[in-house]
Residue frames as qw, qx, qy, qz and C-alpha x, y, z in Angstrom:
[[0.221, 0.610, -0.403, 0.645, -60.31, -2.09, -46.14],
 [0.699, -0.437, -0.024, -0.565, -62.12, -3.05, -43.16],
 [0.965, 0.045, -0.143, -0.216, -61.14, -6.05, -43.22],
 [0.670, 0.490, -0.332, 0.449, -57.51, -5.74, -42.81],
 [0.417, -0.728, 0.253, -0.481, -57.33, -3.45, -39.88],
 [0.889, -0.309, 0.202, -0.270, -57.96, -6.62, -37.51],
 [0.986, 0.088, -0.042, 0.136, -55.25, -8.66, -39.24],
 [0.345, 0.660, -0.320, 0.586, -52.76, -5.69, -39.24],
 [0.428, -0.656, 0.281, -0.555, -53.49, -5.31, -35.84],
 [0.986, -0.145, 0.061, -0.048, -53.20, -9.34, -34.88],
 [0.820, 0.182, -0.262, 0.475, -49.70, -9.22, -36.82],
 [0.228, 0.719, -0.252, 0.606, -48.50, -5.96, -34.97],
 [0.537, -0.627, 0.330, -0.457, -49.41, -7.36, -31.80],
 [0.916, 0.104, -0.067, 0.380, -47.54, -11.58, -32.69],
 [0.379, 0.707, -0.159, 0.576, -44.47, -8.63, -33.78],
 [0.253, -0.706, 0.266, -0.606, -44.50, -6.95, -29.91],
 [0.823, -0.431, 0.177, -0.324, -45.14, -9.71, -28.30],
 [0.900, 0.269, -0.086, 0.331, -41.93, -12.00, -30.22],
 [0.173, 0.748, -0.275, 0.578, -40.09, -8.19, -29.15],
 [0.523, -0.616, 0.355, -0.471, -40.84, -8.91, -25.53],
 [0.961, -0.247, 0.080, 0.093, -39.87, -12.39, -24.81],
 [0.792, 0.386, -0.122, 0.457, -36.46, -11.21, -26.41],
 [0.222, -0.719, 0.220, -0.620, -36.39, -8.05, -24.41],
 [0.837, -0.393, 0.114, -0.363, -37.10, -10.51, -21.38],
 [0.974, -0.150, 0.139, 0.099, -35.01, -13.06, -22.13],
 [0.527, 0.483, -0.352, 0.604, -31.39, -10.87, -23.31],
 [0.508, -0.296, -0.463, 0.664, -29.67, -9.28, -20.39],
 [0.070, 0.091, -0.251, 0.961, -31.67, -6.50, -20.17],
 [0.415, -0.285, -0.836, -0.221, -34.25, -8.08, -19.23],
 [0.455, -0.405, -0.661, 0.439, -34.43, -7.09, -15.75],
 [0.123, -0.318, 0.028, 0.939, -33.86, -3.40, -16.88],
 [0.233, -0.035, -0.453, -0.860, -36.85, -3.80, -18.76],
 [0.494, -0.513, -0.702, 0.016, -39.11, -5.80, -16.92],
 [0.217, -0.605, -0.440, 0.628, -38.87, -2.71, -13.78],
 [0.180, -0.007, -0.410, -0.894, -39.01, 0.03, -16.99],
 [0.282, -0.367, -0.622, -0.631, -42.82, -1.68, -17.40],
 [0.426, -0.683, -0.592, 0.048, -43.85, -2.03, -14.07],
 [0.214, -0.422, -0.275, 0.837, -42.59, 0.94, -12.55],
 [0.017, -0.225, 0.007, 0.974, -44.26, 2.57, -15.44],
 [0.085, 0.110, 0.978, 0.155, -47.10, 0.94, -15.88],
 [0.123, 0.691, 0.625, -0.342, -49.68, 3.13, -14.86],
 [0.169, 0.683, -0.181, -0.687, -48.91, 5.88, -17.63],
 [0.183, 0.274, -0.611, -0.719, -49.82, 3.16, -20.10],
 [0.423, -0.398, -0.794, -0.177, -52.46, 1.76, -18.87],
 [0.085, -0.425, 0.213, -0.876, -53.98, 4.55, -16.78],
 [0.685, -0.475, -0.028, -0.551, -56.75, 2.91, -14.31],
 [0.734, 0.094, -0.648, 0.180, -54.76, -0.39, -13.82],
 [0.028, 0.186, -0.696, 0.693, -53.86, 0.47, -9.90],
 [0.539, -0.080, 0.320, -0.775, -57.40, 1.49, -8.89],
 [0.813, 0.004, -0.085, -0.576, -58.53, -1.54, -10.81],
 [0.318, 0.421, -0.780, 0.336, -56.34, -3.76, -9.24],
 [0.150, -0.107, 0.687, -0.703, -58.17, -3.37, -6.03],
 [0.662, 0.267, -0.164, -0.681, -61.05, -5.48, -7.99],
 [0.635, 0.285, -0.718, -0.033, -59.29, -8.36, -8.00],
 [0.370, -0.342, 0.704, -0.500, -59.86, -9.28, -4.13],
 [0.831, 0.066, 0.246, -0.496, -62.23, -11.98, -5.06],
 [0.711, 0.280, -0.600, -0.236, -59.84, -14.04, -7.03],
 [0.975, -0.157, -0.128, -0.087, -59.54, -17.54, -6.23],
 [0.787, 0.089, -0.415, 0.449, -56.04, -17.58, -5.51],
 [0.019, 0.635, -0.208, 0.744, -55.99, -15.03, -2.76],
 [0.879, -0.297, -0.149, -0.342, -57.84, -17.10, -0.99],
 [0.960, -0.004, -0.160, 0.232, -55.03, -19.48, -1.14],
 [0.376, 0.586, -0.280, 0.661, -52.63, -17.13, -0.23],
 [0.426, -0.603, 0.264, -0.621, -54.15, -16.01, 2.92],
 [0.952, -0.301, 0.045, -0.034, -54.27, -19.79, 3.91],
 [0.831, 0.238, -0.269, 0.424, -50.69, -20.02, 3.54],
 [0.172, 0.438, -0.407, 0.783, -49.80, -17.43, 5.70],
 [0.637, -0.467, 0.241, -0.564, -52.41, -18.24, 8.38],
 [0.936, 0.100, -0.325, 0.087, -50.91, -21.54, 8.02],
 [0.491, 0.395, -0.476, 0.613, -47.97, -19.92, 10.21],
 [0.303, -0.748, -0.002, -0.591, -49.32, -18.90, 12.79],
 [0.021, -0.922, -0.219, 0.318, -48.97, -17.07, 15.10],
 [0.443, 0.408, 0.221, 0.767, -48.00, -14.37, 12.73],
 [0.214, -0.743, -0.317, 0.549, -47.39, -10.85, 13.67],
 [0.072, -0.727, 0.399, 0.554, -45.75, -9.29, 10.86],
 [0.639, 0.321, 0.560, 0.418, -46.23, -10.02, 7.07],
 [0.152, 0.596, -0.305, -0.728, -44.53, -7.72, 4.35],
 [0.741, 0.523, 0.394, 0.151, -45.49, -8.50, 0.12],
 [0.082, -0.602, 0.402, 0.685, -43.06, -7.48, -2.41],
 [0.066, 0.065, -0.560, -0.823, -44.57, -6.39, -5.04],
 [0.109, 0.384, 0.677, -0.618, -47.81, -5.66, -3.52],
 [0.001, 0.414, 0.394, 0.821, -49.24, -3.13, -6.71],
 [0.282, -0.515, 0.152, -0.795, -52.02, -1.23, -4.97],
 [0.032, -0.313, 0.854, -0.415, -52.91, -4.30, -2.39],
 [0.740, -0.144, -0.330, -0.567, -55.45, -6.83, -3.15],
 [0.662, 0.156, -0.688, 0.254, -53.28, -9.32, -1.36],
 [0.127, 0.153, -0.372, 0.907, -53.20, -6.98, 1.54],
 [0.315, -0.180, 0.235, -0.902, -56.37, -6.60, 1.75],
 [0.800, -0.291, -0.448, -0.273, -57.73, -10.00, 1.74],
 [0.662, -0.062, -0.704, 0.250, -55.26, -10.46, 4.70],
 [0.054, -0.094, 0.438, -0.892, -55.95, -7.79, 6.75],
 [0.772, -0.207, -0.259, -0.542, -60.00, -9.29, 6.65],
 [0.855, -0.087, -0.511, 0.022, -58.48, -12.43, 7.58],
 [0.685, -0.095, -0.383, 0.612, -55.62, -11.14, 10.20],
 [0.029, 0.947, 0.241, 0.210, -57.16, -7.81, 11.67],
 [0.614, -0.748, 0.168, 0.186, -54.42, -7.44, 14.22],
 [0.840, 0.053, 0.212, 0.497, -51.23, -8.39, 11.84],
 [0.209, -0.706, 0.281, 0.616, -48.81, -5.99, 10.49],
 [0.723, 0.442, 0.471, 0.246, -48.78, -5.84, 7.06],
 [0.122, -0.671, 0.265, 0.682, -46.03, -3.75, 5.09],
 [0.649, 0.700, 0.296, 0.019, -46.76, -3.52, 1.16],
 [0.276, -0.451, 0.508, 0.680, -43.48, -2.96, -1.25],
 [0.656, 0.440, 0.499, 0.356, -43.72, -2.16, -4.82],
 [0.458, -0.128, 0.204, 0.856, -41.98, -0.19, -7.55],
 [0.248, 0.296, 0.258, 0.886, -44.67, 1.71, -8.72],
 [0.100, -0.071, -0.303, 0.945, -45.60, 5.04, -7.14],
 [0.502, -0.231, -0.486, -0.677, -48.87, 5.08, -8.65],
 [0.748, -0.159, -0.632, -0.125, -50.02, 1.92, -7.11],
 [0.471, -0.017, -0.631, 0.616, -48.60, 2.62, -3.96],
 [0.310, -0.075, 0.150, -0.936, -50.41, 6.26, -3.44],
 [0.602, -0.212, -0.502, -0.584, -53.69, 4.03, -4.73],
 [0.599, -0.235, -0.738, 0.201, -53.07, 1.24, -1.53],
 [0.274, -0.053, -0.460, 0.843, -51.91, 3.94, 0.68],
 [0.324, -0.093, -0.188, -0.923, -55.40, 5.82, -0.30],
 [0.718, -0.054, -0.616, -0.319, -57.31, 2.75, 0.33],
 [0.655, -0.341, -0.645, 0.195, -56.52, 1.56, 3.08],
 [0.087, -0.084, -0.339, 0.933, -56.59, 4.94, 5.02],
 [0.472, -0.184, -0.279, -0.816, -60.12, 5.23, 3.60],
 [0.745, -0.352, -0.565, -0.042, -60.93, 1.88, 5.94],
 [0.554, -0.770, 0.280, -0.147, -59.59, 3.72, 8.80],
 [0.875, -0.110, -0.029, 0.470, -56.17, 0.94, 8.63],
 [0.108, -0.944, 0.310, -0.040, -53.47, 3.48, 9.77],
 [0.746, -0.438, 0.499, -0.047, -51.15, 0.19, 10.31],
 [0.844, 0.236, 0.348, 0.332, -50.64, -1.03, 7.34],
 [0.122, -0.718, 0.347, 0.591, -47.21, 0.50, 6.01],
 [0.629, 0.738, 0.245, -0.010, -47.00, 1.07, 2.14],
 [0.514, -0.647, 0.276, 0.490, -43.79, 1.44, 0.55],
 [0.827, 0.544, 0.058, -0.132, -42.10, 2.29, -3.09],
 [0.358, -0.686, 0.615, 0.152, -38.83, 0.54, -3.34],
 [0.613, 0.263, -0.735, -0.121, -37.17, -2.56, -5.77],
 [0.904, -0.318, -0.258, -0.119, -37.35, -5.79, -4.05],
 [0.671, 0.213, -0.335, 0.627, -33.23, -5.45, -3.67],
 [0.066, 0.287, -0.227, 0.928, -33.35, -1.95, -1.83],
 [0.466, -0.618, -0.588, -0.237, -35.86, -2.48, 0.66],
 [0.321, 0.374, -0.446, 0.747, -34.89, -0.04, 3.23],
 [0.495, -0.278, 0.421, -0.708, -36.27, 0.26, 7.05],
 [0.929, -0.157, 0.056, -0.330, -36.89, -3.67, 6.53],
 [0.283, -0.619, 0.726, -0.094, -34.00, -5.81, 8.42],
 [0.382, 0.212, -0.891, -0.126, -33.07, -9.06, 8.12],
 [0.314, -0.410, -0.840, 0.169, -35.47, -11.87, 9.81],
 [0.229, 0.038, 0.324, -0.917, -37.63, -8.22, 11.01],
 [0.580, 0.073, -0.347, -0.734, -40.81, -10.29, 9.14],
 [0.784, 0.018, 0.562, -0.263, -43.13, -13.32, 9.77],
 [0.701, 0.362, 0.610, 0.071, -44.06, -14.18, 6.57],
 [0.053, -0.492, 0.347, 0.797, -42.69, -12.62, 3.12],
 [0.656, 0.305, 0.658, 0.211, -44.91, -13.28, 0.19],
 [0.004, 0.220, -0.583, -0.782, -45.12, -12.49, -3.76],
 [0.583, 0.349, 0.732, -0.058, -47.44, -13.31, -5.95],
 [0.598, 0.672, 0.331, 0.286, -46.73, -12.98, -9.96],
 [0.080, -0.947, 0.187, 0.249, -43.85, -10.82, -9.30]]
C-alpha cells in the first residue's frame, strides 16, 4: 500500500498540471493566472516572507546592471514586485533612487512594505494594483520600468 501513495500522488500532480496549461492557455487564462497570484499566499502561506530570500540569486544581479546601465536614473517602478527582492538588491546598488514596487498581492505587499520600513527606507513606495490599473503612476512619470517572471 505504501507503495502506491507516491505514484497516486505523481499521477494527481501530471493530472493538475495538464489542468493548468489548459486553464492558461483557454481565454481565461488571464482570469486565472491573477486568481493564483493574487491568492497565492493563502496556499502557500510563508511564500512572501520567503521571497525576500531570494536576493542572492544570480539574476538580480543582472537586473540591477540593466538598470544602472541607464543612468542617471532617478525613478524606477517593478510591476510585479511580490514582497521585493528586486527592490532590494537595487536600493543596495542605487541608495538615492526612487523605487515604487506594484503587485497584486496584498500579502506580499504588507511583507515589502514591512521590510523595508524595518531598514529605515521610508522612500520606497509599495503598491497593490494589476499592472493595467496602476493608479498615481503617469505616463513617462518613470526612469526605468522592470518585470521579472511576471
Amino acid at each position: 500500500m505504501g507503495s502506491i501513495i507516491p505514484i497516486i500522488k505523481k499521477v494527481f500532480s501530471r493530472l493538475a498540471r495538464g489542468l493548468q496549461k489548459q486553464l492558461e492557455a483557454s481565454a481565461l487564462g488571464p482570469l486565472y493566472t491573477e486568481l493564483i497570484w493574487r491568492s497565492r499566499h493563502l496556499y502557500a502561506k510563508s511564500w512572501a516572507e520567503g521571497y525576500l530570500d531570494t536576493t542572492n540569486h544570480p539574476h538580480r544581479n543582472q537586473i540591477v546592471e540593466a538598470v544602472v546601465a541607464f543612468s542617471p536614473v532617478y525613478e524606477v517602478l517593478e510591476v510585479g514586485c511580490a514582497s521585493g527582492a528586486n527592490l532590494i538588491c537595487l536600493r543596495c546598488r542605487l541608495p538615492k533612487v526612487r523605487l515604487i514596487g506594484v503587485d497584486i498581492n496584498s500579502k506580499a505587499i504588507e511583507v515589502a512594505k514591512r521590510h523595508f520600513s524595518q531598514k529605515g527606507d521610508f522612500d520606497t513606495i509599495f503598491m497593490r494594483s494589476k499592472e493595467d490599473n496602476m493608479t498615481g503612476i503617469h505616463d513617462a512619470s518613470v526612469d526605468v520600468v522592470i518585470t521579472d517572471a511576471v
